[in-house]
C-alpha positions in Angstrom: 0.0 0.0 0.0 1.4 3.3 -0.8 2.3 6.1 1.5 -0.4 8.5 0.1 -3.2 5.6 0.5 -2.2 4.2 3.8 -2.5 7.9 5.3 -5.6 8.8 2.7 -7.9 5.4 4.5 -8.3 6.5 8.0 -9.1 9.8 6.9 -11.7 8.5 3.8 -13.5 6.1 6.3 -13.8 8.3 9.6 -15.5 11.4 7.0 -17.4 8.4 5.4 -18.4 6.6 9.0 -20.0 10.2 10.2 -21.4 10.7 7.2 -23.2 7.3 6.8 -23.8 7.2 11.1 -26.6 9.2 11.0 -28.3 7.4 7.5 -27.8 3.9 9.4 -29.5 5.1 12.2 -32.5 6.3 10.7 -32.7 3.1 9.0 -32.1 1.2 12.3 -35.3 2.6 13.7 -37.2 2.2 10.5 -36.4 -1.3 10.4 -37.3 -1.9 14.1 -40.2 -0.2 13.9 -41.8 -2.4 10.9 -39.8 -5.3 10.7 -39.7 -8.7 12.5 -38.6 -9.9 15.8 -36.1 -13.3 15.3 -38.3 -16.5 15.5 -36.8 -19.3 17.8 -34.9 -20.4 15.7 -33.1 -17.1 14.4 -32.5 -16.3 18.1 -30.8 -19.3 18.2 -28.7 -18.5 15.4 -27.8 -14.7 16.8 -26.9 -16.2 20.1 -24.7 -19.0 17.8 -22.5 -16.3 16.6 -22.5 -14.0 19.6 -25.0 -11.3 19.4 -25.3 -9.9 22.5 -29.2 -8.7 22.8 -30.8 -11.3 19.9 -34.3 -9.9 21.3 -33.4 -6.4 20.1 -32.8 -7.3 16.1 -36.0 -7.1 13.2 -35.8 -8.2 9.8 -37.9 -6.2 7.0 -38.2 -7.8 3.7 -38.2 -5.3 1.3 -38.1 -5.1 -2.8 -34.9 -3.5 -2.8 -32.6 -2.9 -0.2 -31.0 0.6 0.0 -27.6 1.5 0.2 -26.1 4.7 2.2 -25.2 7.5 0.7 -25.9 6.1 -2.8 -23.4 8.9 -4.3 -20.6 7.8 -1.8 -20.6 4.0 -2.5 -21.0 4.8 -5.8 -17.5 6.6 -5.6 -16.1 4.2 -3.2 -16.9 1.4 -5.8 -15.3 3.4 -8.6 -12.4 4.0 -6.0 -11.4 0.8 -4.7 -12.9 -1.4 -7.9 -14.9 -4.0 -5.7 -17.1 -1.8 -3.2 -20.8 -3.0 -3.5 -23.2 -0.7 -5.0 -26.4 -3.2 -4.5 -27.0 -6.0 -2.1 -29.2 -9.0 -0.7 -28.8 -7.7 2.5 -27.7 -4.7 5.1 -27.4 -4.7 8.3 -28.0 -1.3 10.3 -27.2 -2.5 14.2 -30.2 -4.4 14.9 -32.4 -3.5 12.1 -31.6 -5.7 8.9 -32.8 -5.5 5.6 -33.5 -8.2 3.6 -34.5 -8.7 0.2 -37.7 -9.8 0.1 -36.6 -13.4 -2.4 -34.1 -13.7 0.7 -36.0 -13.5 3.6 -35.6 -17.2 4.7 -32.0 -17.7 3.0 -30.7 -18.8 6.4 -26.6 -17.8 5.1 -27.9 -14.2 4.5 -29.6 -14.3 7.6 -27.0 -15.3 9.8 -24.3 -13.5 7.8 -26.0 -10.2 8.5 -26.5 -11.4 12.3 -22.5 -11.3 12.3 -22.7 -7.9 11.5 -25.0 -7.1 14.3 -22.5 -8.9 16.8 -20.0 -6.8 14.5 -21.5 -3.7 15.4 -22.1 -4.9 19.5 -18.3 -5.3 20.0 -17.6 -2.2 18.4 -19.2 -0.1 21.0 -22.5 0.6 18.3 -22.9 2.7 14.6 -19.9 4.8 14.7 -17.4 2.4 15.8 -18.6 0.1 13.4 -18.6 2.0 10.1 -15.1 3.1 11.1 -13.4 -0.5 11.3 -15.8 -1.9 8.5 -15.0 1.1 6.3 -11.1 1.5 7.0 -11.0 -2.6 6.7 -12.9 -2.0 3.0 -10.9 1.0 1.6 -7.2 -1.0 2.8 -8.4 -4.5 1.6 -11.5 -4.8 -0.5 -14.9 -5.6 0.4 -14.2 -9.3 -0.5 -10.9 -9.2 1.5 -11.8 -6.7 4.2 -11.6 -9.3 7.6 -15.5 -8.4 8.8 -16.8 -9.4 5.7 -14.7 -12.9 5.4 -15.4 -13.4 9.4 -19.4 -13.0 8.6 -18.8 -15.6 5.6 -16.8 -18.0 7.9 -19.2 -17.9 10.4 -22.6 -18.1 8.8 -21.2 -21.4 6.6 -19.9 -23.0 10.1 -23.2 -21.7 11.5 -25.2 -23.9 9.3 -22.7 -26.8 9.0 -23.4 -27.2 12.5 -27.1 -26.8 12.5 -27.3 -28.9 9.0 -29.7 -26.0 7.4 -30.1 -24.2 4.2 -33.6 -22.4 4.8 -35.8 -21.7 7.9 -39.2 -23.0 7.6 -41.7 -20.4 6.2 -44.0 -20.0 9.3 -47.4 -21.4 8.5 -49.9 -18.9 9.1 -53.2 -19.7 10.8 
């Protein structure tokens, strides 16, 4: 990594981290507010890879799920070449989007529950977007060490349980 770029990162994610704290917020509530508690068996999961307060996470199923900032991942992909632009899934503390074809992929699911036990042991939103954003900009979103630890542990996740898909809850 060059001079220029190893001093540029911090500086790029911290701006970057304020600027998207107050957007993942907002969509934290939102999220809470509509979306789904964890059924047993997502609790399960969460507590499986170490989220803290399982009870306080809702999933929302939506068409398409938005992005921060659209103009500043947008740059961040042209950037660093492998930045995300659209996704499956997003997970804003312990409100998680999910799109809607998704919404029983159990991977995704526990995936994004990594992020919330992410965003636990980094003391909430800020200190979060800091390490996930200076971890993108040094190694790639594919290589950044959040994203591969949320990969490693959703497969072991569901080697151990020996599951692809939660059960669509019958409804009454």
């Amino acid at each position: 990594m060059t001079l220029i770029k190893r001093l540029a990162v911090p500086a790029l994610a911290d701006t970057g981290a304020l600027l998207a704290a107050f957007w993942v917020r907002r969509q934290e509530v939102h999220v809470c507010k509509l979306g789904d508690a964890l059924s047993a068996e997502e609790l399960k999961l969460a507590r499986l890879v170490g989220v803290q307060f399982p009870e306080r996470v809702r999933l929302l199923g939506v068409e398409e799920v938005p992005f921060p900032l659209d103009g500043l991942t947008k740059w961040l992909a042209r950037l660093h070449g492998n930045f995300p632009t659209r996704a499956l899934g997003l997970t804003a503390r312990y409100g998680i989007y999910l799109q809607s074809q998704s919404r029983w992929n159990v991977e995704l699911i526990v995936h994004e529950l990594v992020h919330t036990s992410q965003y636990e042991k980094a003391n909430g939103i800020l200190g979060f977007l800091r390490q996930y954003l200076r971890d993108c900009l040094k190694n790639g979103y594919s290589g950044a060490e959040m994203e591969q630890e949320a990969r490693n542990l959703s497969i072991c996740a569901l080697r151990r349980k020996d599951q692809h898909m939660i059960p669509f809850p019958e409804t009454a």
